[in-house]
FIFI-306847 format. One record per atom (N, C-alpha, C): residue in one letter; y, x, z. Coordinates in steps of 0.02 Angstrom, whole numbers, plus 32768, in hexadecimal, padded with zeros to 4 digits. Layout:
REM residues N
AYXZ/...
This chain:
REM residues 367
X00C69C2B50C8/X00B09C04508F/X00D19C1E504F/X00AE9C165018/X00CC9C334FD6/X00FE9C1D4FBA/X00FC9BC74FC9/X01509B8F4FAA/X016F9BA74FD5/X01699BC3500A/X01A59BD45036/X01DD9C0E501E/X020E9C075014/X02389C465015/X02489C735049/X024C9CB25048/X025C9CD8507F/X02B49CD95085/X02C59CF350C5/X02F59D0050F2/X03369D1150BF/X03159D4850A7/X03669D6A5071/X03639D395035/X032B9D2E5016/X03249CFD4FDD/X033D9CB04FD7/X033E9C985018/X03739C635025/X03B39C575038/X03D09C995059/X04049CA3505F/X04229CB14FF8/X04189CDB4FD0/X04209CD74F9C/X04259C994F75/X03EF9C6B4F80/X03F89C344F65/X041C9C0B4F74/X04399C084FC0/X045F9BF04FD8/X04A09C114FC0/X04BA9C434FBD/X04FD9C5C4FAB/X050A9C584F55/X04CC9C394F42/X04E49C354EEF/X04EB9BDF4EDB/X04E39BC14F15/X04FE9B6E4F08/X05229B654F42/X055B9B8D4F52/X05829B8A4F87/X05CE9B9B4F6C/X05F59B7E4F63/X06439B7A4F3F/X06369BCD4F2E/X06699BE24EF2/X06649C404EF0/X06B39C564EFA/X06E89C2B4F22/X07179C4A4F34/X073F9C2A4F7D/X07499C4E4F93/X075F9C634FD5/X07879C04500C/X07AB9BFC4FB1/X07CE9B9D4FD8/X078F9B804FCF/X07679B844F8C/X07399B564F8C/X06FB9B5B4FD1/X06D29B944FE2/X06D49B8E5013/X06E79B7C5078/X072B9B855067/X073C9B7550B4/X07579B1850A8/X076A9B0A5052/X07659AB9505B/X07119AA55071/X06E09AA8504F/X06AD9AA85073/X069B9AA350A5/X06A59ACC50CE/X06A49ADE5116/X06CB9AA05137/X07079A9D512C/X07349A625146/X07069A195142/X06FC9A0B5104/X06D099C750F3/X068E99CC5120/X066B9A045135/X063899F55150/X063199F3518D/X066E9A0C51B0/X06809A0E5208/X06A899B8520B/X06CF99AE51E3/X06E3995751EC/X06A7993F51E6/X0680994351A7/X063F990351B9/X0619991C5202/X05F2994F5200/X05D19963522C/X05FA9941527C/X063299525290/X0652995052DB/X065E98EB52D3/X067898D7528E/X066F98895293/X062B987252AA/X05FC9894528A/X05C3987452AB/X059A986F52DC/X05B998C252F0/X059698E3533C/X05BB98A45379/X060598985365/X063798735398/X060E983053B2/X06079806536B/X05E897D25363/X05B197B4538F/X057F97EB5393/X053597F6539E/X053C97F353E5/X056198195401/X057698295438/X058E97F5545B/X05C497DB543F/X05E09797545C/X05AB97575466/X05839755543F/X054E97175436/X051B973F547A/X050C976D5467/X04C6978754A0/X04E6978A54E8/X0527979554EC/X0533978A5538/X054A97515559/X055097145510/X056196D85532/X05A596C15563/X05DD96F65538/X060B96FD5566/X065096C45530/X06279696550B/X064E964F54EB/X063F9627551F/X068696065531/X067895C75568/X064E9580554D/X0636955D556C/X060D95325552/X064E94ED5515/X061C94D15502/X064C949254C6/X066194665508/X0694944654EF/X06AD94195527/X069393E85513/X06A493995545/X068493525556/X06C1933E5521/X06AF933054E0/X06EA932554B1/X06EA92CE54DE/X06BD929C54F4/X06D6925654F7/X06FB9255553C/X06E392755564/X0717928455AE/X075A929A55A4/X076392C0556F/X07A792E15554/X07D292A35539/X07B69273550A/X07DD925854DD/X07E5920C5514/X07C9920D5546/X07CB91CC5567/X080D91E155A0/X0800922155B2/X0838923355DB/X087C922955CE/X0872924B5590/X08BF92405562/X08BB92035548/X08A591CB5552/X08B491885540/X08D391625582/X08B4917055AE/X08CC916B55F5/X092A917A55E7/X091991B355FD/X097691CA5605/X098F91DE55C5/X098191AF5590/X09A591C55557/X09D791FA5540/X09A79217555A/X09C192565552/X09B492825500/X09DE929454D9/X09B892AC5486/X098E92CC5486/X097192CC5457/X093092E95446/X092493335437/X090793515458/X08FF9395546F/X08CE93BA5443/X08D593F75445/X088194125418/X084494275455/X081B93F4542C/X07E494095455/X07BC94425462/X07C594735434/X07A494BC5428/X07D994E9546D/X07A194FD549C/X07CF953454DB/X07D2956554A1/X07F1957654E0/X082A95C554C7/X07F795ED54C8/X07D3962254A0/X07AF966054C8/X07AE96875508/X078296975526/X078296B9556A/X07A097035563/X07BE97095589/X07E197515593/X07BE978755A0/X0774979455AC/X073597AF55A3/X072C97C5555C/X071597785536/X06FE979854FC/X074397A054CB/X0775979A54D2/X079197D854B5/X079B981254BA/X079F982E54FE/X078E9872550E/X076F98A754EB/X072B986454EF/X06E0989354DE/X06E4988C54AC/X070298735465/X0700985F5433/X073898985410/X076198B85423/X07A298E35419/X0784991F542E/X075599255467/X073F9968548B/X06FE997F544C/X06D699335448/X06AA99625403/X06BF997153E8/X06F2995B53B5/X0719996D5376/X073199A75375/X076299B553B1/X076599E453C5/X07439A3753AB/X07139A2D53EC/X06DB9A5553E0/X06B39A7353B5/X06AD9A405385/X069C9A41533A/X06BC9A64531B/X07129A4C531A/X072F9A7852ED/X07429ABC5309/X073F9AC05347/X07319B105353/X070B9B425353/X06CA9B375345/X06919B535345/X06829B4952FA/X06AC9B2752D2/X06959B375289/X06C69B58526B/X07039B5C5288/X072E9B96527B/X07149BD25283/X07189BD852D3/X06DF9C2452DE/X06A69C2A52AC/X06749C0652A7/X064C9C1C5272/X06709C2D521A/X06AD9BF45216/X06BC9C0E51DD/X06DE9C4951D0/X07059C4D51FA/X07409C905206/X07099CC351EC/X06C09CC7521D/X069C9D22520E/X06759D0D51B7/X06639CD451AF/X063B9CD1518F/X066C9CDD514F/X06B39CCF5132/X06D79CD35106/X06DE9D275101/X06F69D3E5152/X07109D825150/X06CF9DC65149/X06A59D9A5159/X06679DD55146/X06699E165109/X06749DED50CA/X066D9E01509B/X06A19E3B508E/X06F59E17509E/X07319E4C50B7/X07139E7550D9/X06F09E79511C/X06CA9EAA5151/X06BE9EEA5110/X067B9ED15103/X065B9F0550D1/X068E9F1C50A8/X06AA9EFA508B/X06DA9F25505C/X07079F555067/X072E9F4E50A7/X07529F7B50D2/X072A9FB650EA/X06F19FB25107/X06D99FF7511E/X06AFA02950E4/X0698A00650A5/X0693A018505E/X06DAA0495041/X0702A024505B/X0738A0595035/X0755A0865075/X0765A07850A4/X076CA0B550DA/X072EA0FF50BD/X06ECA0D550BB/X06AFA108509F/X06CAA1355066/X06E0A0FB503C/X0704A1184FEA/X0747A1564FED/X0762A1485022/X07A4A1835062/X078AA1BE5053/X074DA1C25088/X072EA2095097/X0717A2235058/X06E7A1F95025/X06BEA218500D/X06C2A1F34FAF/X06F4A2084F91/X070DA1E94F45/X06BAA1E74F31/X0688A2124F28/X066BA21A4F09/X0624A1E74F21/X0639A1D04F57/X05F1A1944F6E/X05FBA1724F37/X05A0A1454F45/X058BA1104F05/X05D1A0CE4EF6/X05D6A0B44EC1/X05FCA0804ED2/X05E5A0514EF7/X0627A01D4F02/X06229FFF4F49/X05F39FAB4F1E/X05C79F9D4F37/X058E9F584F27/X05C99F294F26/X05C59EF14EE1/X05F29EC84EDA/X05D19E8D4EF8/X05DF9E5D4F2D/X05B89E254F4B/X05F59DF74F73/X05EB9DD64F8B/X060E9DA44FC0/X064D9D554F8C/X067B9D604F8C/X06989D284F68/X069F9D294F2F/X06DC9D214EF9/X06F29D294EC9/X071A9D674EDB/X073B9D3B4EF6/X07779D6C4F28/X07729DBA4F3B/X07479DC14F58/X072A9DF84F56/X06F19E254F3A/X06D19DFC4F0A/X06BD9E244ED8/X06EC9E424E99/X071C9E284E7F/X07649E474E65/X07869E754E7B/X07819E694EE1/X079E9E9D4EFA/X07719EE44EEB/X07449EE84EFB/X07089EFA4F00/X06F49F2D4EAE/X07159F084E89/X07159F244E34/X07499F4E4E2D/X07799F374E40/X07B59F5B4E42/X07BE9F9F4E60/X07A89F9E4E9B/X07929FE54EC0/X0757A0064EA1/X072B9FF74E80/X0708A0184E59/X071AA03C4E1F/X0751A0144DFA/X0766A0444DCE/X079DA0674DE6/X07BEA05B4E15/X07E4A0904E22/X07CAA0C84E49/X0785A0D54E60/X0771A10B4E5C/X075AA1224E22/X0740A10A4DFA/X0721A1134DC1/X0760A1594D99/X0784A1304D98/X07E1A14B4D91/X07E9A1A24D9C/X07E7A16F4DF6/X07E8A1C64E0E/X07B8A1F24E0E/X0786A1FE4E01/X076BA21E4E00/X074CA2464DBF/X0774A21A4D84/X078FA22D4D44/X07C8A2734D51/X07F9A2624D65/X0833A27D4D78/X0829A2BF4D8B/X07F5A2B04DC3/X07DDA2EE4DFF/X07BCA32D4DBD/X07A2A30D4D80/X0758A3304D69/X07A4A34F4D4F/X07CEA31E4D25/X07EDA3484CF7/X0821A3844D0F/X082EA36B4D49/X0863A3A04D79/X0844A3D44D83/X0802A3E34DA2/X07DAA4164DA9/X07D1A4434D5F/X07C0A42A4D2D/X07B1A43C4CF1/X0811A46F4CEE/X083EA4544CF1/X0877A45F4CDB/X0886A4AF4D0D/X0881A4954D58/X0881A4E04D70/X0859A50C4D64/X0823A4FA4D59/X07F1A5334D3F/X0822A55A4D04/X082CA5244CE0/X0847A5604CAA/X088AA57B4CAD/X08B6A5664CE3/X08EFA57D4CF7/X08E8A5AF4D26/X08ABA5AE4D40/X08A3A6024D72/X088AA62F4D3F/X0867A6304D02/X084EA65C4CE5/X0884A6664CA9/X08B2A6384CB0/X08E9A6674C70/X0925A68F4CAD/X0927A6684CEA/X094BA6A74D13/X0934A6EF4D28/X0902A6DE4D3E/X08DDA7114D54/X08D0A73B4D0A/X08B3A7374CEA/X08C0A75E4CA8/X08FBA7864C9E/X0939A7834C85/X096FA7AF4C8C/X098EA7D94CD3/X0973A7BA4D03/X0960A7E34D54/X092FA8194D4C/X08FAA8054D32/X08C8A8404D31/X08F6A8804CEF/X0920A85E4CC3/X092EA8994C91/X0972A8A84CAD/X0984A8934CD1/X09D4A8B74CFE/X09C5A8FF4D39/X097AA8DD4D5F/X0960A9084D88/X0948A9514D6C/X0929A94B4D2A/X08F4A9894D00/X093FA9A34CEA/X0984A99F4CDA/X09AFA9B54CB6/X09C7A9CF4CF5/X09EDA9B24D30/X0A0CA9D14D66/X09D6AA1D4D75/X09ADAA134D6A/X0990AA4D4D73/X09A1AA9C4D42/X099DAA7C4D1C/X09C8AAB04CEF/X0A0AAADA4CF7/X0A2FAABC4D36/X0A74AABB4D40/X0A7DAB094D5D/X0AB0AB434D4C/X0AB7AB734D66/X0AC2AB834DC0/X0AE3AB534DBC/X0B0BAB624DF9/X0AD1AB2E4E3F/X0AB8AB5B4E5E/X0A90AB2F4EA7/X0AB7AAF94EC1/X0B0AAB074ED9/X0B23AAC54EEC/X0B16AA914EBD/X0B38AA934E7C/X0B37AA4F4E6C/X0AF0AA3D4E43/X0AACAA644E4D/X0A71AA474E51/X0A6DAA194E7F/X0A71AA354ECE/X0A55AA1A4F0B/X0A93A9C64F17/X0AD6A9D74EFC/X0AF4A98B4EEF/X0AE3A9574ED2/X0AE2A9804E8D/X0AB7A9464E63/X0A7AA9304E62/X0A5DA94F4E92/X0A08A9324E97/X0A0EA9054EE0/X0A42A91B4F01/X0A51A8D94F36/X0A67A89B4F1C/X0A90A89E4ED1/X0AA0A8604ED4/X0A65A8324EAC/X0A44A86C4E81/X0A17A84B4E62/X09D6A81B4E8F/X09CDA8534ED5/X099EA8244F0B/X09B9A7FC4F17/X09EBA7FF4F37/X0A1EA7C04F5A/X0A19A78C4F12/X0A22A7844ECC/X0A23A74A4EA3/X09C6A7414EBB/X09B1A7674EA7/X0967A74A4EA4/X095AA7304EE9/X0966A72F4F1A/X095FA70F4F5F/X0979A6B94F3C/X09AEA6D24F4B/X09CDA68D4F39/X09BBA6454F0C/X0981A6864ECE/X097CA6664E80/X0937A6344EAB/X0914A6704EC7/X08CDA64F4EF4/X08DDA6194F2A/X091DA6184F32/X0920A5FD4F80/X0920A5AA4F63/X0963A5B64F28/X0960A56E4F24/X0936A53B4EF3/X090DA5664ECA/X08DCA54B4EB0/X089EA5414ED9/X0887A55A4F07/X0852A5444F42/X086FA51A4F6C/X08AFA50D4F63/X08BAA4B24F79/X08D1A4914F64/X08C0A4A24F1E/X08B5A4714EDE/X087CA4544EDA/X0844A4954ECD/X080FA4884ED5/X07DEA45E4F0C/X07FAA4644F52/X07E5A4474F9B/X07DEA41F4F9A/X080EA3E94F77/X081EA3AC4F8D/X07F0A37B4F7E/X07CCA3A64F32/X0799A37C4F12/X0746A3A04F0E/X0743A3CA4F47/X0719A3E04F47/X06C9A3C24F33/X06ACA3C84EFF/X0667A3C24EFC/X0633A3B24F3F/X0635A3DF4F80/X060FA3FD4F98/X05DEA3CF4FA3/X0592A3D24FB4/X0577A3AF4FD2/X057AA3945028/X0575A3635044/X058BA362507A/X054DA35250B6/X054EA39050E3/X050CA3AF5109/X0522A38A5155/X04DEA3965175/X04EBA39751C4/X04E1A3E451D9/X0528A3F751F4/X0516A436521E/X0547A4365269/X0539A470528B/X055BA47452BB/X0592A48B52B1/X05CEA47D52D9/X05FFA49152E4/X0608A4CF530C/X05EEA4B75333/X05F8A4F75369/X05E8A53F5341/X059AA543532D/X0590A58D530A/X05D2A59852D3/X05E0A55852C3/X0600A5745267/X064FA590529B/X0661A58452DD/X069BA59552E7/X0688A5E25317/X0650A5E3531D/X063CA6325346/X0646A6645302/X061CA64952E2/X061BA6705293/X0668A67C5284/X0677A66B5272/X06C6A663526B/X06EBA69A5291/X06F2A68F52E3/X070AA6CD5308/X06EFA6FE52F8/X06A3A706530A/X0698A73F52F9/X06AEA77352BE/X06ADA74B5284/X06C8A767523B/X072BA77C5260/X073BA779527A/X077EA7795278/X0778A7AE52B2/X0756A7BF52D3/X0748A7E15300/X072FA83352E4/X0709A81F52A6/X06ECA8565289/X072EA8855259/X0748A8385236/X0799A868522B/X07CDA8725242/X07B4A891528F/X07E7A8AC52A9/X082AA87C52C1/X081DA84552E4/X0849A81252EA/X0834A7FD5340/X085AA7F5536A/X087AA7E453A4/X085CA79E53AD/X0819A79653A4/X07F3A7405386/X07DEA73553E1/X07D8A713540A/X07C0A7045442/X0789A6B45442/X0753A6B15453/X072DA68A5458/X071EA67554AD/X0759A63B54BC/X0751A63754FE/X0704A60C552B/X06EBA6225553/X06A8A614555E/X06AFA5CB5565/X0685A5A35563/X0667A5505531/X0648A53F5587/X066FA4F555A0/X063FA4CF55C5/X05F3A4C055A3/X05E9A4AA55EC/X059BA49255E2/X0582A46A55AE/X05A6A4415598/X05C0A3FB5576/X05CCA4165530/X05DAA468551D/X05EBA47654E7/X05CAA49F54D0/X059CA4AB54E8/X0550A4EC54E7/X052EA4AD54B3/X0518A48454B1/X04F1A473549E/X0504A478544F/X04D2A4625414/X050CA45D53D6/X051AA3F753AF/X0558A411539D/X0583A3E7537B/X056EA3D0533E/X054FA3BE5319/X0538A3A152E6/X057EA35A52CE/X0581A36F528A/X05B2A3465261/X05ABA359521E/X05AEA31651E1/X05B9A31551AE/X05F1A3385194/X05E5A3785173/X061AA3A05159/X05FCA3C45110/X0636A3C850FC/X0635A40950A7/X0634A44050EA/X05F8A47150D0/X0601A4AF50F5/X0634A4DA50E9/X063AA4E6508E/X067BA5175088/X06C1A5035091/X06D0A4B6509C/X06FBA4AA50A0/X070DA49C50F2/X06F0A4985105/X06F0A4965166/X0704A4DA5188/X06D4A515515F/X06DBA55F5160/X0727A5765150/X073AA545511B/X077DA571510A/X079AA535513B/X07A1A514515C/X07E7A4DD5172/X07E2A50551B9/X079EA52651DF/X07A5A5635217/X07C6A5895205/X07AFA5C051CA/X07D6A5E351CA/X081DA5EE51C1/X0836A5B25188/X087DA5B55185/X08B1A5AF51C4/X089DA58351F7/X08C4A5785236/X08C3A5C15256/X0874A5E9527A/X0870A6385280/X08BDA6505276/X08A4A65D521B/X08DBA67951F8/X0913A6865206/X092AA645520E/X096EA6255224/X097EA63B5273/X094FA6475294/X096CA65E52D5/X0978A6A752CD/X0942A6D052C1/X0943A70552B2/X0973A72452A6/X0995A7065265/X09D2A7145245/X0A15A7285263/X0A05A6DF5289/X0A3EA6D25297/X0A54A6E852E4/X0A1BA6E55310/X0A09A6EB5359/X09F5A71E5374/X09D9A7555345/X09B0A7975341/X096FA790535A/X096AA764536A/X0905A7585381/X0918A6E9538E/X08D2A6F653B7/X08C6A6AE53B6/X0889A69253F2/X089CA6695425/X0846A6665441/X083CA6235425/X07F8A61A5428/X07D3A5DB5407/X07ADA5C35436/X07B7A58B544D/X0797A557548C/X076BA5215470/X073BA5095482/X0712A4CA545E/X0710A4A454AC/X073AA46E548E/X0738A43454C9/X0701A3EE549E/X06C6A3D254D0/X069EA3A454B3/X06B4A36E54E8/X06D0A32754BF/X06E9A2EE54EA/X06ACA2C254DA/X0697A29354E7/X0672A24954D4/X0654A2795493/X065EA24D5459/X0646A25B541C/X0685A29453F6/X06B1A2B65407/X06E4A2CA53EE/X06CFA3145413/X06E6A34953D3/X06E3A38753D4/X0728A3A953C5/X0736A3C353F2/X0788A3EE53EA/X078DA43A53F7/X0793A44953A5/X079EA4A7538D/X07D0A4A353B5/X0807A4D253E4/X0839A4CD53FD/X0849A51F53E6/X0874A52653C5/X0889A57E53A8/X08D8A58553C6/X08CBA5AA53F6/X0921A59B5401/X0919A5FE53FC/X0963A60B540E/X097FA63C53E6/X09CDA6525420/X09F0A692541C/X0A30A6B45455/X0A4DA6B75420/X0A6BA69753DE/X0A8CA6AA53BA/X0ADFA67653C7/X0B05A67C5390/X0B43A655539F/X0B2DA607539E/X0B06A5F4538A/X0AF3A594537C/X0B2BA58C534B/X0B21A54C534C/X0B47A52B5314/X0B71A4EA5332/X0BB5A4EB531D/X0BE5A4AF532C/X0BC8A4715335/X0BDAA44A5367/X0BAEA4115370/X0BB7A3E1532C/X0C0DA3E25307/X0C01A3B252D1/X0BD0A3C8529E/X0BD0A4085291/X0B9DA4305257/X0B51A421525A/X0B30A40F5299/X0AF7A3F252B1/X0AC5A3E1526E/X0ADFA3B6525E/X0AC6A3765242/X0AD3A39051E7/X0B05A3B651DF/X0B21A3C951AA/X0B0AA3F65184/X0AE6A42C51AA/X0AA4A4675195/X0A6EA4515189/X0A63A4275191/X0A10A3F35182/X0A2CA3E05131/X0A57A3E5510D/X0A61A3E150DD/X0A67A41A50A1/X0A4CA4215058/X0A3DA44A503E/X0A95A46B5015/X0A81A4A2502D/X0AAFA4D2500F/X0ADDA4E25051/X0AEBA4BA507F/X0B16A4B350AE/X0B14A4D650DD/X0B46A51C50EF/X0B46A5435119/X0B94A5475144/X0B7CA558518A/X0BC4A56751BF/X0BD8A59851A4/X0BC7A5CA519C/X0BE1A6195183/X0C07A6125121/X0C50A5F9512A/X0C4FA5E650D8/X0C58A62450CA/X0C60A66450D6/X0C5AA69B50BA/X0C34A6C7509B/X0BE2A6995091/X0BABA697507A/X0BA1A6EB506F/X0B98A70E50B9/X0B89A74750BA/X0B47A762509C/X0B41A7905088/X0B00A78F5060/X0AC8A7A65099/X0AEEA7E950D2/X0AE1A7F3510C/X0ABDA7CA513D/X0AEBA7915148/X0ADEA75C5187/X0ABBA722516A/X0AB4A7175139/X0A9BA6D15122/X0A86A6BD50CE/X0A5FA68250AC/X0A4BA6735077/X0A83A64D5058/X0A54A621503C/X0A7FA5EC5011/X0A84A5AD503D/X0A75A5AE5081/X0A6EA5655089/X0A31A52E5090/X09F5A54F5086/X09C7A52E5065/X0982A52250A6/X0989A54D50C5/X0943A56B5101/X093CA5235135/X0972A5115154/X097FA4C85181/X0959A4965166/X098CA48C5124/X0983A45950F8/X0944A45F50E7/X0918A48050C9/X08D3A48F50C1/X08B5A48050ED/X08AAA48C511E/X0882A478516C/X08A9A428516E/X08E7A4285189/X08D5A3CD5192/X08AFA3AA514F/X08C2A3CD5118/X089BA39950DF/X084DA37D5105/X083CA3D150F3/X07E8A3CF50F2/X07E3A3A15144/X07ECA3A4517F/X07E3A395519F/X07EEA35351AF/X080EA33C5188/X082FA2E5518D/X07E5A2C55157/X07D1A2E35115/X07A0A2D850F4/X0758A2D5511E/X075CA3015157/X0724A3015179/X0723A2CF51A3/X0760A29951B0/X075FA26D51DB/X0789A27F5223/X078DA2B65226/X07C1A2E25251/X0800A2EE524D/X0821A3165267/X086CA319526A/X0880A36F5283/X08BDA36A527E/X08E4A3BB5293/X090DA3A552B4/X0921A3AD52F4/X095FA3AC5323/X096FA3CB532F/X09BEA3EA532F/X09CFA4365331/X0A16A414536B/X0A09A43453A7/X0A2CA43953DE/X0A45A47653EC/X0A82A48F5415/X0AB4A4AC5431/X0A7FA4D25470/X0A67A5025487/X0A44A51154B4/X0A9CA52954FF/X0A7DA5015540/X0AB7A5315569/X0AC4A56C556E/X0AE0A5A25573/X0AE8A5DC5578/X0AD9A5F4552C/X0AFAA5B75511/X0B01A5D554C4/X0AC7A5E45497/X0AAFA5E65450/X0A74A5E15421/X0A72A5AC5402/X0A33A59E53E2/X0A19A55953B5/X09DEA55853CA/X09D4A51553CC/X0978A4F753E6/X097CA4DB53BD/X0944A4D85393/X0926A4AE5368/X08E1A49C5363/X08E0A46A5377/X08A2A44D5390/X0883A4165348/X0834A41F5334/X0813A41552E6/X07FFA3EF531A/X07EFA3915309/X07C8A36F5325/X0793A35A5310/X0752A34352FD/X070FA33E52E1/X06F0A3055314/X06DBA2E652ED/X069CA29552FB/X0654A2BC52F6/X063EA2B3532A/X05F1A2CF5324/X05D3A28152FC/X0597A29052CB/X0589A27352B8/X0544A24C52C3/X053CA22152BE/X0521A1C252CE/X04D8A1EE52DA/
């Protein structure tokens, strides 16, 4: 019918003459489970007839004239029945309107919590729909501008390295064209080592500057190819790369929400890192339930069990002798857990027996 309102349209109308904060609602709630369970009790007590009948008030008052005995109240005591049943509705009532109130209050919290977990992965999703109490539409505002914030921050930080790689790199490119000029071959071939070695460094830590706030658009692809691709490239330069053969279970492909270039580099940096450090690397793909595990382990020295946890951090290396030989700035770990924690994943870097590092990239196949 046309006077009729529909389903969502009364729920609306209903939530806009319904208290708009969180006490005023659950007082509500309270007032309407006391009347409601008073009256349910009531109803109950009368329809089962479980009031004893009125007494013979002239048999009563003749008795006690008899044995003058004082005068008593004529109203019995209630039956031990209908109080039961009278405490057991009430009861009932108020538990089942708790339960309904408990989800019906916390709903709105619901949404808002998995809105900002969303807001975790991905700064750049729509803002989060302001709806549910007072309470949480404030909350709800508040997290809006503090993305709003960050992602101010993010534009202007990006803007800032941009122009901090192009005034370094600038006097790098005119150090390199001059070393060339230099008489003597040794201290050409020195000084153009140190000049690579800064520019490694200059790139290393501005691409995880840059990472963190990556643009990228975010695709469904496989895992599995982007980690064959991967060996193979490491294979082609001459690197000790092993691709151990894939259960049945892992043939098939892996599909997950990922930045491609940034998934590409959080493989390769771990690689890297074995390579380096291990002189090769095999790469295993274990597929559990919904969970996909890169497993890169490596024959090199591993790393101290307290240091574990400590290399997942940027700049932070076991080797403080920051060989230019054996190692970077610190940055390759830390890069991969970033990106990979952003993807909803993780990096676990374990002690292998007979000595090495396993580091196993974990991935959520996606919905």
């Amino acid at each position: 019918m046309a006077g009729l309102m529909s389903a969502p349209s009364a729920v609306v109308w209903l939530e806009k003459r319904l208290p708009d904060s969180l006490f005023g609602r659950l007082a509500l709630l309270l007032v309407a489970v006391a009347i409601a369970s008073h009256v349910l009790a009531l109803s109950l007590l009368f329809e089962l007839k479980v009031f004893p009948p009125p007494p013979n008030a002239p048999a009563t008052v003749h008795a006690q004239a008899e044995s003058f005995a004082p005068p008593t109240d004529p109203r019995p005591a209630p039956p031990i029945e209908g109080l039961l049943l009278d405490i057991g509705v009430r009861l009932c009532a108020v538990l089942l309107a708790a339960w309904v109130g408990a989800r019906w209050l916390a709903a709105p919290m619901h949404r808002l919590a998995q809105s900002t977990r969303e807001l975790a992965g991905n700064i750049h999703r729509p803002p989060i729909a302001e709806q549910g109490s007072r309470e949480c539409r404030e909350a709800t505002g508040v997290i809006n501008q503090l993305q709003a914030h960050i992602r101010n921050q993010l534009q202007e930080r990006d803007q800032f390295v941009a122009a901090v790689s192009h005034d370094l790199r600038t006097p790098l490119t005119r150090l390199a064209l001059r070393v060339e000029s230099l008489e003597h071959a040794h201290d050409r071939q020195q000084l153009g080592k140190d000049i690579a070695e800064m520019d490694r460094m200059i790139r290393a830590t501005l691409d995880h500057l840059m990472g963190t706030a990556d643009a990228e658009p975010w695709v469904t692809l496989d895992v599995r190819s982007l980690v064959e691709s991967q060996v193979h490239d490491s294979q082609d330069c001459g690197h000790a790369v092993t691709l151990l053969p894939a259960g049945a279970a892992t043939q098939a492909p892996f599909k997950t929400r990922a930045q491609l270039s940034a998934l590409r580099r959080c493989v390769a940096n771990v690689l890297e890192n074995a390579v380096r450090y291990g002189g090769g690397a095999e790469v295993a793909l274990l597929h559990q339930d919904r969970m996909l595990c890169v497993r890169i382990s490596d024959r090199g020295p591993g790393i101290p069990g307290e240091a574990l946890a400590k290399v997942l951090l940027p700049f932070y290396r076991v080797e403080s002798s920051r060989n230019r030989h054996t190692g970077g700035v610190g940055l390759g770990l830390a890069t991969a857990h970033d990106i990979a924690k952003r993807h909803g994943g993780n990096l676990v870097l374990s002690n292998r027996p007979g000595g090495g590092l396993q580091a196993d990239l974990l991935f959520t196949a996606s919905a």
